[in-house]
N, CA, C and O of each residue as an XYZ file, in Angstrom:
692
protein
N       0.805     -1.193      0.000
C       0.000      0.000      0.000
C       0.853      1.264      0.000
O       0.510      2.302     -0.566
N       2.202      1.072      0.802
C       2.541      2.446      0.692
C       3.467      2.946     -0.841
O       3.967      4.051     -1.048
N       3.478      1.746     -1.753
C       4.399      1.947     -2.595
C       3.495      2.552     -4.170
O       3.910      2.823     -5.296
N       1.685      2.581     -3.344
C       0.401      3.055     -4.349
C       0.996      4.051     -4.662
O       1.322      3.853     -5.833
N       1.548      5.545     -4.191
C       1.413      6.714     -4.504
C       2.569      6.945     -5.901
O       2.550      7.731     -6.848
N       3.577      5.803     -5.471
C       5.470      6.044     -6.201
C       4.734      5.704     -7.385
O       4.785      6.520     -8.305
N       3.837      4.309     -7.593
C       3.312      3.672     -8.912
C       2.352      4.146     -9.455
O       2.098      3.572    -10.514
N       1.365      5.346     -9.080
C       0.288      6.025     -9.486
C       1.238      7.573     -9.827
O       0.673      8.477    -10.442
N       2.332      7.693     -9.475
C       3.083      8.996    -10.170
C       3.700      8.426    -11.326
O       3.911      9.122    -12.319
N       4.024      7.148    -11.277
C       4.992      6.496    -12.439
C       4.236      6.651    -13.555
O       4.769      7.038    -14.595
N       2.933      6.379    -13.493
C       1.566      5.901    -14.130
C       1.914      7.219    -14.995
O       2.396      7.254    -16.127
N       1.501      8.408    -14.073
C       1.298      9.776    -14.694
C       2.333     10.631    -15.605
O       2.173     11.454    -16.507
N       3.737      9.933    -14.809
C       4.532     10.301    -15.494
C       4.552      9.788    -16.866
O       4.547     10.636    -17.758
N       4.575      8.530    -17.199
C       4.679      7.983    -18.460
C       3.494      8.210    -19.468
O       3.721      8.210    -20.678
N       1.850      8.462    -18.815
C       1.345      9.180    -19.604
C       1.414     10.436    -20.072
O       0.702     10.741    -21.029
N       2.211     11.307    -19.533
C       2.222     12.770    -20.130
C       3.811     12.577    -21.684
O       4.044     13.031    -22.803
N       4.550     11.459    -20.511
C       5.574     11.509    -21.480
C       5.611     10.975    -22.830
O       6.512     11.247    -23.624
N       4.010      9.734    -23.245
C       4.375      9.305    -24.402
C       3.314     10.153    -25.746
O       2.950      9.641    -26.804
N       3.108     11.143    -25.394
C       2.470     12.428    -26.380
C       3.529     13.049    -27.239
O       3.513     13.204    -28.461
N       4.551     13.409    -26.276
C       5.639     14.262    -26.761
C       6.557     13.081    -27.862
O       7.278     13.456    -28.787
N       6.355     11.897    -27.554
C       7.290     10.727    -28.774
C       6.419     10.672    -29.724
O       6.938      9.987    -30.606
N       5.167     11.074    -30.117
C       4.461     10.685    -31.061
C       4.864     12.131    -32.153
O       5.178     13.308    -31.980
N       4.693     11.446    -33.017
C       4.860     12.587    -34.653
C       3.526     12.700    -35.481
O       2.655     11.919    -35.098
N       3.272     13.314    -36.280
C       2.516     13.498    -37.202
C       2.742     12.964    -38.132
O       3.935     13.047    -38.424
N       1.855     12.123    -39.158
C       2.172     12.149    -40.531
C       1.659     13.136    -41.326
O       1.105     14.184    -40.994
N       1.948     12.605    -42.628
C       2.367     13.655    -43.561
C       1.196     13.747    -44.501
O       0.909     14.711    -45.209
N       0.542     12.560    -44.398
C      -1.286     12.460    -45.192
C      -1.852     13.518    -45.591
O      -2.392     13.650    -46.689
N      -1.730     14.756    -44.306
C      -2.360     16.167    -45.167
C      -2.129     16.855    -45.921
O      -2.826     17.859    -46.070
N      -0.920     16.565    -46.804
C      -0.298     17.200    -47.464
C      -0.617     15.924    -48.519
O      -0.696     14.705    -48.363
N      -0.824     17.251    -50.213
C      -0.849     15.896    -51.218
C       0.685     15.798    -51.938
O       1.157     16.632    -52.711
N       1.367     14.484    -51.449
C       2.743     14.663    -52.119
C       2.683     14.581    -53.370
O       3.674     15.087    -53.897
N       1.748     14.047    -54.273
C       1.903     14.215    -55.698
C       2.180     14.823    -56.574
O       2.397     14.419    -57.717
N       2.227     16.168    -56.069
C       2.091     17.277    -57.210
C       2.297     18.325    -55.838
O       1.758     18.300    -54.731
N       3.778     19.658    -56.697
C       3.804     20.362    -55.888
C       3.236     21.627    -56.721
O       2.937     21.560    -57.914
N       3.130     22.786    -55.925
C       2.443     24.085    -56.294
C       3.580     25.285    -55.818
O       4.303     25.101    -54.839
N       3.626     26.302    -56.491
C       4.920     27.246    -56.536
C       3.917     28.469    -56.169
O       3.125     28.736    -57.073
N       3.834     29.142    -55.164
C       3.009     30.241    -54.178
C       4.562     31.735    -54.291
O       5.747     31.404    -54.243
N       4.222     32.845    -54.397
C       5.131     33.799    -54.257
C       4.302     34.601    -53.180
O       3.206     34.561    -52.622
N       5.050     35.085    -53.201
C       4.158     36.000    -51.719
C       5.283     37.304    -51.142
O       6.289     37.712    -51.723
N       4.848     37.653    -50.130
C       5.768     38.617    -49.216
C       5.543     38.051    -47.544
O       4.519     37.857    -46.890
N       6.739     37.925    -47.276
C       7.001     37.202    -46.095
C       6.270     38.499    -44.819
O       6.184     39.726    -44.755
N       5.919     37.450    -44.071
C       5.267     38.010    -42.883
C       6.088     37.450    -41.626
O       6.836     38.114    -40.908
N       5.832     36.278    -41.529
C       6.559     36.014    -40.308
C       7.433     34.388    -40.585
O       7.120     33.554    -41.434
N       8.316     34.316    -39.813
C       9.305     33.208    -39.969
C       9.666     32.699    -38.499
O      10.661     33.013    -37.846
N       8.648     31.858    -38.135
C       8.534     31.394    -36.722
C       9.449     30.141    -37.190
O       9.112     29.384    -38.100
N      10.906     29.996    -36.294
C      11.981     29.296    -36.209
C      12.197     28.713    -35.005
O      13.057     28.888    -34.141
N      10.552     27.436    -35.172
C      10.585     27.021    -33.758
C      10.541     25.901    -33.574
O      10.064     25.399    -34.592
N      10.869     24.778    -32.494
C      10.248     23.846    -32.244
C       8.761     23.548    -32.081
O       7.943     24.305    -31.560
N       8.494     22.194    -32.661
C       8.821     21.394    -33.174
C       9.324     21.680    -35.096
O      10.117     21.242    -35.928
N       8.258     22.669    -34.966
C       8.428     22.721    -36.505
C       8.150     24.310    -37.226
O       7.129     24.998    -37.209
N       9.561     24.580    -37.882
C       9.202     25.700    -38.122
C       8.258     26.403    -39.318
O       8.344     25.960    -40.463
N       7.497     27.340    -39.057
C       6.805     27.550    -40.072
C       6.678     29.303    -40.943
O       6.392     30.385    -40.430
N       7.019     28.971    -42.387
C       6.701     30.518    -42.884
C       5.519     30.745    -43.581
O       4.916     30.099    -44.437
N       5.288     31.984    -42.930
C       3.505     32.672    -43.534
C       4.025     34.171    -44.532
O       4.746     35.143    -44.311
N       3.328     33.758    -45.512
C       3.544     34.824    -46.360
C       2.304     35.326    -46.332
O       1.355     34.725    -45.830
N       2.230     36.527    -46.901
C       0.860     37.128    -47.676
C       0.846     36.941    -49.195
O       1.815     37.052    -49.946
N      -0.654     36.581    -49.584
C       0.009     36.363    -51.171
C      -1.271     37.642    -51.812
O      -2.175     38.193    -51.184
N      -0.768     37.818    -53.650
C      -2.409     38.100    -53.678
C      -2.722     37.155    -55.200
O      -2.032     36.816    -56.162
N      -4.227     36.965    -54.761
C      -4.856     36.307    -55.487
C      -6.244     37.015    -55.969
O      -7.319     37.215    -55.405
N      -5.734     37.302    -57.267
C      -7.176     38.241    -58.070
C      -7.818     38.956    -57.473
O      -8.995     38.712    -57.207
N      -7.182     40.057    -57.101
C      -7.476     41.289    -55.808
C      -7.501     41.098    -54.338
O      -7.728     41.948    -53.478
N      -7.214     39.774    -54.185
C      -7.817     39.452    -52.879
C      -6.588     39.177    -52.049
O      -6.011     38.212    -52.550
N      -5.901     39.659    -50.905
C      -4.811     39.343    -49.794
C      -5.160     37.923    -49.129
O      -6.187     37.582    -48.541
N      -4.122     37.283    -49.372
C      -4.717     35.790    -48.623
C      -3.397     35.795    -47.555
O      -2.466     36.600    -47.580
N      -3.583     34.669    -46.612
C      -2.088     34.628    -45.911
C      -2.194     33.114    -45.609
O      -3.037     32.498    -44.958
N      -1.029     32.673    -46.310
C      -0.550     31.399    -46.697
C       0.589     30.941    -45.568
O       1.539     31.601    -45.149
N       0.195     29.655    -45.234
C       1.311     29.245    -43.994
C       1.944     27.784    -44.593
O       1.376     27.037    -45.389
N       3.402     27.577    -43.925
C       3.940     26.359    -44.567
C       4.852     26.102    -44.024
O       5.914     26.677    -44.263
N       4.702     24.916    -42.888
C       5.325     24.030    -42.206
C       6.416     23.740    -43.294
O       6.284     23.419    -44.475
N       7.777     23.999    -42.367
C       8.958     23.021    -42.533
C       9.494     21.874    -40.981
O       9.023     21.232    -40.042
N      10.375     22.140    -41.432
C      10.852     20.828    -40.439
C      11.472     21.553    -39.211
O      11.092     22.716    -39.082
N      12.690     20.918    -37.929
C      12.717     21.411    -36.702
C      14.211     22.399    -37.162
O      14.829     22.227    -38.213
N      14.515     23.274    -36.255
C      15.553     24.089    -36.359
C      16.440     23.644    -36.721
O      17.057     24.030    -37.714
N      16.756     22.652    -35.962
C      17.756     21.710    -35.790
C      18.770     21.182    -37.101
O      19.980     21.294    -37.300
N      17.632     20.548    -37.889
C      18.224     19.995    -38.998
C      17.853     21.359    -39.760
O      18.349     20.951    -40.811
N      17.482     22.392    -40.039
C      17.721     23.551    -40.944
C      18.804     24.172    -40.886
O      19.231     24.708    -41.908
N      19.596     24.260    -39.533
C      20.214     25.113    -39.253
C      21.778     24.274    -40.005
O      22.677     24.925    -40.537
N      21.779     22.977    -39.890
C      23.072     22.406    -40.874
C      22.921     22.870    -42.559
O      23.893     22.600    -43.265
N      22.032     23.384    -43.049
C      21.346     23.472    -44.237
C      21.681     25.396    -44.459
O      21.324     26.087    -45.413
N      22.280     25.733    -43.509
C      22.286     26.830    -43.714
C      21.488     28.135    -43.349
O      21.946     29.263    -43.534
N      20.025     27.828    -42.715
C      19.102     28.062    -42.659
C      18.498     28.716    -41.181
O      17.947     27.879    -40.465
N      18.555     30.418    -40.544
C      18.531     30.498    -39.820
C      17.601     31.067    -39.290
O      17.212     31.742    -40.244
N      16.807     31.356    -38.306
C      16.184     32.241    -37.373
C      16.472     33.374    -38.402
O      15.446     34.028    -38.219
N      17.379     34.279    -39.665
C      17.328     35.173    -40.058
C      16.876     34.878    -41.737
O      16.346     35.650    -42.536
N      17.145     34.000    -41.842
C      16.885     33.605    -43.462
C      15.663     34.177    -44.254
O      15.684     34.424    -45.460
N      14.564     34.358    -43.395
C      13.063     35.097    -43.971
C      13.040     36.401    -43.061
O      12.890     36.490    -41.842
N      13.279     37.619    -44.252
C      12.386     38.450    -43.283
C      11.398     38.976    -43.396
O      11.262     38.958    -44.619
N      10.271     39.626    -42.872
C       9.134     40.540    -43.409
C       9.526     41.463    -43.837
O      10.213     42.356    -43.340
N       8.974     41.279    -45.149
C       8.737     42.244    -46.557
C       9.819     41.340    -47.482
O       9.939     41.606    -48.679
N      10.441     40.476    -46.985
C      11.242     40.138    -48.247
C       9.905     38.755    -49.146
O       9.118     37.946    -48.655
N      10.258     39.112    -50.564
C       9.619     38.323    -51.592
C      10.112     37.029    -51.897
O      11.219     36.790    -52.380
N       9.305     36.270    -51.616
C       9.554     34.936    -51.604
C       8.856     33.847    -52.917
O       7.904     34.199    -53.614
N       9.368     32.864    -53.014
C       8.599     32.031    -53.951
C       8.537     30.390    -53.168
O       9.592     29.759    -53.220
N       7.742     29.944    -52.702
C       7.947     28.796    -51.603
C       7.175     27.486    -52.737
O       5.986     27.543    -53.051
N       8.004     26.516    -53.161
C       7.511     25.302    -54.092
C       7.275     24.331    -52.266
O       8.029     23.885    -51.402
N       5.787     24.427    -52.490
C       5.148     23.325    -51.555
C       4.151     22.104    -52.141
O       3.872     21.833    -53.309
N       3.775     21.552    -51.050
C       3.298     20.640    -51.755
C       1.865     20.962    -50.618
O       2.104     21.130    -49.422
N       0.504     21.015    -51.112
C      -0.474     21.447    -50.845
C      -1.035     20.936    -49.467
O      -0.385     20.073    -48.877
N      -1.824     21.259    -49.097
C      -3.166     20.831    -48.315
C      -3.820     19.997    -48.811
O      -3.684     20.157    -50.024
N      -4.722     18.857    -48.553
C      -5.363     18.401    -49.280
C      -6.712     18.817    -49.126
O      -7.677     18.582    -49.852
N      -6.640     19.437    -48.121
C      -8.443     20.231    -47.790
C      -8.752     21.423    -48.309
O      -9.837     21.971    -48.115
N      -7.618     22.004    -49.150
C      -7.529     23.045    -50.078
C      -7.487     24.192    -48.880
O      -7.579     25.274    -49.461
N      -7.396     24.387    -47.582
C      -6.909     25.610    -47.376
C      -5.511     26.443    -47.784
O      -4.879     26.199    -48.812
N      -5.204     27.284    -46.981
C      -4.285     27.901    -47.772
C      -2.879     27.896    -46.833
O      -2.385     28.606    -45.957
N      -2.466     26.373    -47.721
C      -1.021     25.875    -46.963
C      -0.625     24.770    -47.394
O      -1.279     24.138    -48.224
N       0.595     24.322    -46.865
C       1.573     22.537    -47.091
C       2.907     22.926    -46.686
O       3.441     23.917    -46.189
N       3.247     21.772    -47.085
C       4.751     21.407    -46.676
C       5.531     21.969    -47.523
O       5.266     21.650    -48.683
N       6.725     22.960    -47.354
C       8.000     23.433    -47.831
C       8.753     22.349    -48.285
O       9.264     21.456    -47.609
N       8.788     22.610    -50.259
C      10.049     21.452    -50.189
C      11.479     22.726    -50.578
O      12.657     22.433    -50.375
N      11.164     23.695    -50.980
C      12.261     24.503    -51.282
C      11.469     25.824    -51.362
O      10.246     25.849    -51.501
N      12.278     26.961    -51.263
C      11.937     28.353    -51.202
C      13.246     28.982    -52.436
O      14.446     28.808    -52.654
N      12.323     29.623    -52.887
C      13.241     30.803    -53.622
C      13.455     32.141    -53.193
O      12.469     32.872    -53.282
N      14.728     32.748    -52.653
C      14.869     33.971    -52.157
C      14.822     34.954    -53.029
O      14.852     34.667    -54.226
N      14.743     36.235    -52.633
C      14.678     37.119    -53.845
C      16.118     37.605    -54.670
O      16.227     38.218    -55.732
N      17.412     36.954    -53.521
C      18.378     37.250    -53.996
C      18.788     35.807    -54.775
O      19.942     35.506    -54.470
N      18.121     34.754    -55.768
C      18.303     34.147    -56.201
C      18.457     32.198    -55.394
O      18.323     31.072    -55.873
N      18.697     32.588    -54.410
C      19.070     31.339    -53.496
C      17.984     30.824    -52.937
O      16.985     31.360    -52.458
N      18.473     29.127    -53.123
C      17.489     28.334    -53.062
C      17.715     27.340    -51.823
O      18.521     26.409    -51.819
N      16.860     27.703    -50.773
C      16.752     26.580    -49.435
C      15.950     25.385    -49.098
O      14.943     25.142    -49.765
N      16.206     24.836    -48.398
C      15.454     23.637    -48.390
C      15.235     23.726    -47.339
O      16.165     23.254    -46.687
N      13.967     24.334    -46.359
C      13.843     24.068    -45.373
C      13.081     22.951    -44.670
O      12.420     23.208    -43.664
N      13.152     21.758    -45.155
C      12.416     20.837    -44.601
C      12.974     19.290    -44.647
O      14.030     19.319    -45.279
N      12.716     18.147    -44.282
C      13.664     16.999    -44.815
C      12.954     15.723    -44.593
O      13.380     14.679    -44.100
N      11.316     16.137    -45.238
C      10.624     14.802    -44.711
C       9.491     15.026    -45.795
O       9.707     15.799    -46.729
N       8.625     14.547    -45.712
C       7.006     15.140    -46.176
C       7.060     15.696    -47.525
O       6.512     14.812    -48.183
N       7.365     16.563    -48.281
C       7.423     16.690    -49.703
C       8.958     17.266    -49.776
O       9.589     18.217    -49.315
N       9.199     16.084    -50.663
C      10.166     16.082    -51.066
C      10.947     17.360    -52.413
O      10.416     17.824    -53.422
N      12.469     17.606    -51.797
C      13.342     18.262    -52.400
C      13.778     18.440    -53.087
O      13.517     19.240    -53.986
N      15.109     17.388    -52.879
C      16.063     16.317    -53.300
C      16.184     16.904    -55.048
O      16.463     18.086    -55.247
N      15.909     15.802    -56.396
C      16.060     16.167    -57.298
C      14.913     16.671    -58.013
O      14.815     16.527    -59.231
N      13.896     17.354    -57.198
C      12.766     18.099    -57.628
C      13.278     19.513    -57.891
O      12.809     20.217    -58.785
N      14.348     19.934    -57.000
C      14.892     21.590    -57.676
C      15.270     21.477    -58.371
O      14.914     22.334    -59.180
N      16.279     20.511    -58.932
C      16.899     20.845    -60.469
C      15.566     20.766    -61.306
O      15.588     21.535    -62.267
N      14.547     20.113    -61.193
C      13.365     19.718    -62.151
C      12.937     21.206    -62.044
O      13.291     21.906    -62.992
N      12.552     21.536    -61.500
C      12.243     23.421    -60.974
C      13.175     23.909    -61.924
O      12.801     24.093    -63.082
N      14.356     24.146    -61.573
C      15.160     24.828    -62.304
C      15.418     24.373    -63.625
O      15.672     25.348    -64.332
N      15.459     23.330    -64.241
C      15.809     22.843    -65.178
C      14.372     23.456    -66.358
O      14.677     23.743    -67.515
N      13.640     23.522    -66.127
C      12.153     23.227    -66.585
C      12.080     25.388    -67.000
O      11.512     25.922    -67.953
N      12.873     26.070    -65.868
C      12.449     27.292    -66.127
C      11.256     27.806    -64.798
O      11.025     28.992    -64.565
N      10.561     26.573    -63.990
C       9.353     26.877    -63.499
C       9.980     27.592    -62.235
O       9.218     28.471    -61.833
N      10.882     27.507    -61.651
C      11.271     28.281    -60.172
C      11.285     29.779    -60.954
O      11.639     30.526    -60.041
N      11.169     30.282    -61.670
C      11.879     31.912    -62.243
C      10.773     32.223    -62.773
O      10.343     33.310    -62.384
N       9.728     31.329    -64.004
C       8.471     31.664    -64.942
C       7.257     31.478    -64.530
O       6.319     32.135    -64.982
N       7.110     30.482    -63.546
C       6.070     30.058    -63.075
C       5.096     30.849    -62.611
O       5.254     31.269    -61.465
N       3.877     31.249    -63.342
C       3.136     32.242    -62.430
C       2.251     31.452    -61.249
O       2.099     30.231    -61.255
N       1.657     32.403    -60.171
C       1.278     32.061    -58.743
C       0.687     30.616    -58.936
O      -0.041     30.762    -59.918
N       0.620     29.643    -58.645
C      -0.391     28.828    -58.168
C      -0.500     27.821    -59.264
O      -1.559     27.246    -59.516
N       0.613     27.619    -59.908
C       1.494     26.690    -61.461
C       1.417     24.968    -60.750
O       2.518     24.706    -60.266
N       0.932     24.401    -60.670
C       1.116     22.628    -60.072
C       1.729     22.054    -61.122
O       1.488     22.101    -62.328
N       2.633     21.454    -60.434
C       3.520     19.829    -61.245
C       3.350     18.604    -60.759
O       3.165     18.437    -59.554
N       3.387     17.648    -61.579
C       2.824     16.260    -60.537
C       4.192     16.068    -60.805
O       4.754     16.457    -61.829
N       4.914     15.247    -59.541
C       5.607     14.717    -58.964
C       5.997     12.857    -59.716
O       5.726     11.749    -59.253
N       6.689     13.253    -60.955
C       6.761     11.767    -61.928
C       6.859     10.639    -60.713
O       7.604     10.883    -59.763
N       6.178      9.530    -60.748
C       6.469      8.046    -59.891
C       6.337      8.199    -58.598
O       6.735      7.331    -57.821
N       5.692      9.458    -58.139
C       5.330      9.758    -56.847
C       3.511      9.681    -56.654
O       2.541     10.381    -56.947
N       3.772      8.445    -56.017
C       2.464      7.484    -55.165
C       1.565      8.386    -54.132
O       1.947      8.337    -52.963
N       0.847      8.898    -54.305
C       0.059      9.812    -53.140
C      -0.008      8.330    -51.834
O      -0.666      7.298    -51.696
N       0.968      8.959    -51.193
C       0.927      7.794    -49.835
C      -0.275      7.578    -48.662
O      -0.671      8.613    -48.124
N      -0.789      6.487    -48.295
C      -1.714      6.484    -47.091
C      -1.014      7.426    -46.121
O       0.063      8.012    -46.231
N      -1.944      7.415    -45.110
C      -1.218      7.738    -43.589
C      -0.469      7.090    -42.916
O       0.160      7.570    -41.973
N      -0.389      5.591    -43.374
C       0.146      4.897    -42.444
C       2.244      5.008    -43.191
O       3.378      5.075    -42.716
N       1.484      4.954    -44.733
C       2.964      5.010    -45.216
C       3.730      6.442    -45.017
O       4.952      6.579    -44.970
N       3.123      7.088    -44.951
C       3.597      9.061    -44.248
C       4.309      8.937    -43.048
O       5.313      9.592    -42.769
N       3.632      7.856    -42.145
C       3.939      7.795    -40.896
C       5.540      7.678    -40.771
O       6.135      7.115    -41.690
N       6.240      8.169    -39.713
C       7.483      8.392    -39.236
C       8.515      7.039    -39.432
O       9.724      7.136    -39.644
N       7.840      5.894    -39.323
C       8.219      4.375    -38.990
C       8.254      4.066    -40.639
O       9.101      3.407    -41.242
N       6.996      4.787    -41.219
C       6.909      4.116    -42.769
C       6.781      2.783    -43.273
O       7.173      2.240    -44.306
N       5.718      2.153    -41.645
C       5.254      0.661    -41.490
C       3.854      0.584    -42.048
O       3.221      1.634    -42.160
N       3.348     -0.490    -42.384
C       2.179     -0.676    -42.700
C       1.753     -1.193    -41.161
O       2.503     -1.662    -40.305
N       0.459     -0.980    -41.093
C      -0.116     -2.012    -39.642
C      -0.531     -3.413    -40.628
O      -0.579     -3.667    -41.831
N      -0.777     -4.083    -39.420
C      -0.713     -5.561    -39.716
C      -2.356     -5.506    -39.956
O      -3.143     -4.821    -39.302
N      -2.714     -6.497    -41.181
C      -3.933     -6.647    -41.941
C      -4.901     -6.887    -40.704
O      -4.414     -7.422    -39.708
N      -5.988     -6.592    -40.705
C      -7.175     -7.198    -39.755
C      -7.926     -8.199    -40.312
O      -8.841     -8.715    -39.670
């Protein structure tokens, strides 16, 4: 009996602690096809877990404000990529890969600065890798007007389970 209180804190402890190990997948985002958004930077929150930039864009008179998860500081900051890299008012061109609920957002696979340079702030969820040279190669990072989609050649719009962090299937029922 007296050892109830040590094993009912243990209890509590390990439930608060296994929230913080869990991740998100990547399902809300459609990896198939990315979309090239320009805008003017508003804010560049460079935070844990995940940092995210909101531009303002405009769309046929209308001011929208567009947000787009990248990945943790951590791995940006080997990439070059700092707490200063976006500032408000600088013009941006961010190749993401959408929402699938059509609001106004997705995942960062690369950004175009206005001084020509190209970052990758993210390293999971829509992919980079040899999609900028396809960007660049193609003309579409420089010509592309607002809201231009490319499908993503041999890229499988993934379940949730395959998005997932582990990139396991669950076992059949």
């Amino acid at each position: 009996m007296k050892h109830l209180p040590i094993l009912g804190a243990l209890a509590l402890s390990l439930g608060i602690a296994a929230p913080a190990l869990a991740h998100h997948s990547f399902a809300m985002f459609d990896t198939s096809r990315q979309v090239m958004v320009e805008g003017v930077v508003e804010t560049w929150a460079f935070n844990n877990p995940h940092a995210w930039l909101f531009i303002t864009v405009e769309n046929e008179g209308e001011t929208q404000r567009w947000g787009f998860e990248g990945s943790a500081p951590v791995s940006q900051i080997s990439r070059g990529i700092t707490g200063d890299t976006f500032k408000p008012g600088d013009v941006v061109r961010v190749v993401m890969c959408p929402l699938r609920d059509g609001r106004n957002g997705g995942h960062m696979a690369f950004v175009k600065l206005s001084d020509g340079t190209v970052v990758t702030p993210n390293d999971a969820g829509c992919p980079a890798g040899d999609n900028v040279k396809l960007w660049q190669d193609n003309g579409w990072l420089d010509n592309a007007p607002n809201f231009e989609a490319h499908l993503i050649e041999g890229k499988e719009t993934p379940s949730a389970l395959q998005s997932s962090p582990t990139g396991t299937e669950a076992p059949a029922q």
